[in-house]
Structures are given as C-alpha cells and as structure tokens.
C-alpha positions as a Markdown table, in Angstrom:
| # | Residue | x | y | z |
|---|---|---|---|---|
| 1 | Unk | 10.3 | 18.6 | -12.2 |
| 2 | Unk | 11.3 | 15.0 | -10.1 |
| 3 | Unk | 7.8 | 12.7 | -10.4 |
| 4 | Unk | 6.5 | 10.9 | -8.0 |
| 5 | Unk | 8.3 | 7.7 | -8.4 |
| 6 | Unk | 11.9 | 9.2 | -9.1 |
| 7 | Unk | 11.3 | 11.2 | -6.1 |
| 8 | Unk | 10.9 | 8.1 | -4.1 |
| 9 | Unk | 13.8 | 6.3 | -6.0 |
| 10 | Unk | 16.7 | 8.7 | -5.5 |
| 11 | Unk | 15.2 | 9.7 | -1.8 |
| 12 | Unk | 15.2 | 5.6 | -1.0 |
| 13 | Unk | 18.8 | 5.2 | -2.7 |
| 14 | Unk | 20.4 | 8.5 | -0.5 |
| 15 | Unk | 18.9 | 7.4 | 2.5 |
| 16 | Unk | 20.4 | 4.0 | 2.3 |
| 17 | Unk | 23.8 | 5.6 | 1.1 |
| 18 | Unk | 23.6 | 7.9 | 4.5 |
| 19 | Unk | 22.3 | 4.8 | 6.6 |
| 20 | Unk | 25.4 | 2.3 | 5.2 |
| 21 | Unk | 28.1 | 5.5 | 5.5 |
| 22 | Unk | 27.0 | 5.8 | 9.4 |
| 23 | Unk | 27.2 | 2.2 | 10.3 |
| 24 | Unk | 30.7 | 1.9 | 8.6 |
| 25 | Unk | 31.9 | 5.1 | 9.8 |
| 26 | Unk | 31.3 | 3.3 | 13.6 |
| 27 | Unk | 30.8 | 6.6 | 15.1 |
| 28 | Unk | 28.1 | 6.3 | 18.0 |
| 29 | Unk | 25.1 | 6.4 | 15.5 |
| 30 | Unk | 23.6 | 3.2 | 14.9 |
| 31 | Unk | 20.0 | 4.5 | 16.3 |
| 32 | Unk | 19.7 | 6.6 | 13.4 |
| 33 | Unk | 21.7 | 4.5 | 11.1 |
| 34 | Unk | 18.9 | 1.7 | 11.4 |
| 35 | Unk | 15.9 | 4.5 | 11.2 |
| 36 | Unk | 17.2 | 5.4 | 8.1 |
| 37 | Unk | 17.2 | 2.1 | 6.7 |
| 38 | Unk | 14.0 | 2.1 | 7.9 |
| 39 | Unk | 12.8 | 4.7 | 6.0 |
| 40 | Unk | 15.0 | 3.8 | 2.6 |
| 41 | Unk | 13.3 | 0.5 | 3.0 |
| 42 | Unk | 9.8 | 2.3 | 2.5 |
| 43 | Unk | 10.8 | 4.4 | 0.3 |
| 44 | Unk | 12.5 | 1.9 | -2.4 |
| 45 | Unk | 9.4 | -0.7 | -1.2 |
| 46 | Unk | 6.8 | 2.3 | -2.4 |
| 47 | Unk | 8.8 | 2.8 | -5.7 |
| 48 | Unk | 8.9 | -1.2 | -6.1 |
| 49 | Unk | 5.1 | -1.3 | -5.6 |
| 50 | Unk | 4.1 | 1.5 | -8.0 |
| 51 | Unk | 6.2 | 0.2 | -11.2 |
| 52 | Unk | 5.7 | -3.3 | -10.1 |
| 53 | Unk | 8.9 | -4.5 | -9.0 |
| 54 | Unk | 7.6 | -7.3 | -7.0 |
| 55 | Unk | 11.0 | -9.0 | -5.6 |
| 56 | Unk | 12.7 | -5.7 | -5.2 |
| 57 | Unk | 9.1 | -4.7 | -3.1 |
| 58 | Unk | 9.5 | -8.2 | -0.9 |
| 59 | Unk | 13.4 | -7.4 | -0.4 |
| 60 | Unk | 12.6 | -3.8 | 1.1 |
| 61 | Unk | 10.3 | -5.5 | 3.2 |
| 62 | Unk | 13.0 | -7.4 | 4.8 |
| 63 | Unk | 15.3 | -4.6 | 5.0 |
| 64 | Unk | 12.5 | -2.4 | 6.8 |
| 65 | Unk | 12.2 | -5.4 | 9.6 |
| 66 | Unk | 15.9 | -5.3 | 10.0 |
| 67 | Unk | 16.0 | -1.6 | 11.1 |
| 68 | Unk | 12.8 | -2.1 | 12.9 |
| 69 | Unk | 15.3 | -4.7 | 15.0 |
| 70 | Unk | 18.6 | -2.8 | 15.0 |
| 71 | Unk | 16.3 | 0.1 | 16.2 |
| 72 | Unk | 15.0 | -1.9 | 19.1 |
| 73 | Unk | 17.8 | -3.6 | 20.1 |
| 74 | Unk | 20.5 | -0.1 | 20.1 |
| 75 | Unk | 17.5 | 2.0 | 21.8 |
C-alpha cells in the first residue's frame, strides 16, 4: 500500500505532467490547465513540507500563485 507522502509525490508529479501536456497541446484548456498546476503545486508543496524539502516547499509556493494568476486571468 502507497503512504502518505508517495501518495502525495506521484499524485503532485501526474498532475503537473497532465497540466504541462494541456498547455502544450494548445487545445482550448488553459482554465483547467492552470487549476491543475494549482493543485500539483500543493500537492508536491505538502510532500516538500513533511520530508522537509524546504526550497522544493518555497518553489511549489510559487508555482501555486502562478495558476492562481493564469486561473484568473483565462476565467
């Protein structure tokens, strides 16, 4: 059975995968594109936090505030 923190690490990393694949693929879904960021972003920052990964933790941080802004500005 998948633990807490490998469950937040491989959810975070396919999330991210999906979000990059949809902005490249240029295809009308940047809304969700960005909200999926979003939530990779707080995944990965959750993993980051629990095994200490502190610059990994402040990147995700950033990346959350960018889909919080592509989010806004494609709704």
């Amino acid at each position: 059975m998948m633990d807490r923190q490998k469950w937040l690490e491989w959810t975070g990393v396919g999330t991210a995968i999906l979000y990059s694949m949809l902005i490249a693929l240029n295809i009308g879904a940047e809304f969700i594109g960005f909200l999926l960021l979003f939530l990779s972003a707080g995944l990965i920052g959750l993993w980051a936090y629990f095994g200490k990964h502190r610059g990994i933790m402040l990147l995700q941080v950033f990346y959350a505030t960018a889909g919080l802004i592509g989010m806004f500005r494609w709704f």
